[in-house]
N, C-alpha and C positions, 0 to 999 in steps of 0.2 A: 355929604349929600350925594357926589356923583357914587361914591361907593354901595349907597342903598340902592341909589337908580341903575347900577349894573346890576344890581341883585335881581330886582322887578325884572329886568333885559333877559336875564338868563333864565331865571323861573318865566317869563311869558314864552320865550323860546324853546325850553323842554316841553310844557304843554300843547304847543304848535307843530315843533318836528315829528316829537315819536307817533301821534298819531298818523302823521305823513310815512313816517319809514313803514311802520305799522301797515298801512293799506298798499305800500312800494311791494314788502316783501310776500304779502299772500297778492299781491299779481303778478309776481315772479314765478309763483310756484312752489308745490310741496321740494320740489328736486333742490330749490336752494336752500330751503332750512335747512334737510334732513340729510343728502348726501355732498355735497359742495365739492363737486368735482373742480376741475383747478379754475377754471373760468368761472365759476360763481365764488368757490374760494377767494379770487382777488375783489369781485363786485362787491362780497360782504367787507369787505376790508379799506374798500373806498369809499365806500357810505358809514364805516365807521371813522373813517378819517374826516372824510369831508363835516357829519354830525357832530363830531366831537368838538370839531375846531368852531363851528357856528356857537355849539351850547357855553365854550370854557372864556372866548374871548369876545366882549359884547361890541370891540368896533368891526366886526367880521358884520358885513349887508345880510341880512335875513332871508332876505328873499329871491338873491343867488343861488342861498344854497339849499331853500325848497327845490328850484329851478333843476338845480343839479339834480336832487335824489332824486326828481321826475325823469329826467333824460335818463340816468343812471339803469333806474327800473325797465324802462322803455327799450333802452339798449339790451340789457340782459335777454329779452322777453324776444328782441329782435334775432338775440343771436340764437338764442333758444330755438325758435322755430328754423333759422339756417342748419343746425345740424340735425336738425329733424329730416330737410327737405333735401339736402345736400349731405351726402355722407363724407364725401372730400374733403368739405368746408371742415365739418365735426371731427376728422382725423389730426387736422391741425390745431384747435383750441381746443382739447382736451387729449388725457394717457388711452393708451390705446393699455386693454387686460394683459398681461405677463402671467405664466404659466411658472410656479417657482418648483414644483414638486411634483413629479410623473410618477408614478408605478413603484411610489414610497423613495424615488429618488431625488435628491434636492439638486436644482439646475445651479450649478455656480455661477455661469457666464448671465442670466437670466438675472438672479439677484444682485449681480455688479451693474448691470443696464439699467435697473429702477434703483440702487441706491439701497438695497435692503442689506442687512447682515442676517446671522444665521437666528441671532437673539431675539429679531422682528417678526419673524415667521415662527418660531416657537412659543414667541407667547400669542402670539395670533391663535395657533394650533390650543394652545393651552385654556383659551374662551372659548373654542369650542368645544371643550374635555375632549382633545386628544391630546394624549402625551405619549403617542409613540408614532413615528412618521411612517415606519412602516405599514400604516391602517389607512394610510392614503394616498387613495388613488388619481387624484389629480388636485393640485390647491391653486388659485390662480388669484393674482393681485388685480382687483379691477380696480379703473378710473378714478377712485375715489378712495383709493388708498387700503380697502376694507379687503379681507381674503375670503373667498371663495372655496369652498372644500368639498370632494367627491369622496367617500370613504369608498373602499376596495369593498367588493359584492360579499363580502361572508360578515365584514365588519361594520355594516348599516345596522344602523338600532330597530331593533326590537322590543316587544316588554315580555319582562321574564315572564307573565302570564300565558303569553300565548307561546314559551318553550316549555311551560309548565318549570319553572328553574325557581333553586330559590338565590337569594343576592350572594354575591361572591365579589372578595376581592377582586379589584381593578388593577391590571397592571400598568406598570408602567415602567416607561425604556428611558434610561440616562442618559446623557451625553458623555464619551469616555472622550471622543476625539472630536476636535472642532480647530479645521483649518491646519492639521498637521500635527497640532499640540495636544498631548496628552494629559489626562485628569488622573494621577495616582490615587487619588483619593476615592473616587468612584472604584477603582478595581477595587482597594483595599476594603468599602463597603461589600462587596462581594465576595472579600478571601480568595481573591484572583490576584497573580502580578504581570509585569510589562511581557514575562515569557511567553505567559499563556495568551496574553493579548497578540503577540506578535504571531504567534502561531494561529492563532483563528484567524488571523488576518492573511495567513500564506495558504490556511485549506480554501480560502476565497478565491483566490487569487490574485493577490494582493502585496506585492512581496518589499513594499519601500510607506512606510508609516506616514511621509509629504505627502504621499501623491491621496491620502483621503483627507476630503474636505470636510464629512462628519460622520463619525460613529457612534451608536448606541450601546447600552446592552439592557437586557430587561431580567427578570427575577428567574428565569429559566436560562440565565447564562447564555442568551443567543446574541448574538453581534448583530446589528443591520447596518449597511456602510454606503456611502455614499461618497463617489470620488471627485476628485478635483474637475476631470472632465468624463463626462458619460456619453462615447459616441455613439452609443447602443440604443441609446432612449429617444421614442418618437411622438415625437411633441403633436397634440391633437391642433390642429387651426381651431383658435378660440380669438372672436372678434366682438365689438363690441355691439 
């Protein structure tokens, strides 16, 4: 008997919450559905904590933990408009955008600061059909994890109509070196060996295979490299 009447408990309580979380999260805002910068990322994570634990265990009080998702909402809604009205305030509960890729150069020190490897930004690059970094001109990690891309001024899309062109293969640039370490396998796709690698790497000037932190090559044989440390590249101020 008590096990039917938790049943009724917990179906009367699914029908009661969700349409409460329901009306919580569109007066939160499209911004925490859809991009969940870190401070809505943890609110959704608390209202599924707190929902969960009401729906699964029927001695949990009901009507606490409406109470909650009300404050919960409220709060969000509260801080929401702080970093609207306060940009100080919004520096601290949320990432401030990170610059990972200048002038087809990938920042090493940049993506050790947000926690990224070279793998996270290549497939990033990779949804947006770029697959060779040299085509970009600036990429930037904003707030919400998602990458941001400026393609360099010759390599903005077009439609082959208006070059009058007809379709042509896409190229595309490999990874030979990443992080010092070298891909034999990619040269040997090329019928290239470590010689000729190491030699395009000295007409760069480049003359110790560590100090690059990634290199490519694309179907014209051309190198693009990117070093461990680039003091030459100047990073635009990009703020939130």
């Amino acid at each position: 008997m008590n096990n039917l009447m938790d049943i009724f408990i917990v179906a009367g309580r699914i029908i009661t919450i969700l349409p409460l979380l329901l009306f919580m999260t569109i007066f939160m805002g499209k911004r925490a559905i859809g991009e969940l910068p870190v401070f809505d990322f943890l609110i959704v994570i608390t209202l599924g904590s707190v929902v969960g634990a009401d729906i699964a265990d029927p001695n949990v009080q009901h009507l606490p933990t409406a109470a909650a998702v009300v404050f919960i909402g409220v709060l969000q809604r509260l801080v929401a408009r702080l970093k609207i009205s306060n940009r100080t305030i919004g520096k601290y509960i949320t990432f401030e955008p990170t610059i990972v890729i200048q002038d087809g150069k990938i920042l090493r020190k940049n993506l050790k600061k947000i926690r990224y490897s070279i793998d996270n930004i290549l497939e990033a690059l990779r949804e947006k059909d770029i697959f060779d970094i040299s085509q970009v001109k600036t990429a930037v990690v904003e707030a919400n994890g998602n990458v941001s891309v400026l393609k360099q001024p010759l390599k903005n899309t077009v439609t082959l109509e208006d070059m009058n062109l007809t379709t042509k293969t896409a190229s595309i640039a490999f990874p030979v070196i990443m992080e010092g370490q070298m891909y034999p396998g990619v040269l040997q796709k090329f019928n290239v060996d470590e010689i000729w690698l190491r030699h395009q790497l000295k007409v760069q000037g480049v003359e110790d295979m560590s100090n690059v932190f990634f290199a490519s090559i694309n179907e014209n044989l051309e190198i693009h490299i990117s070093l461990k440390e680039e003091p030459g590249i100047t990073v635009p101020p990009i703020y939130n």
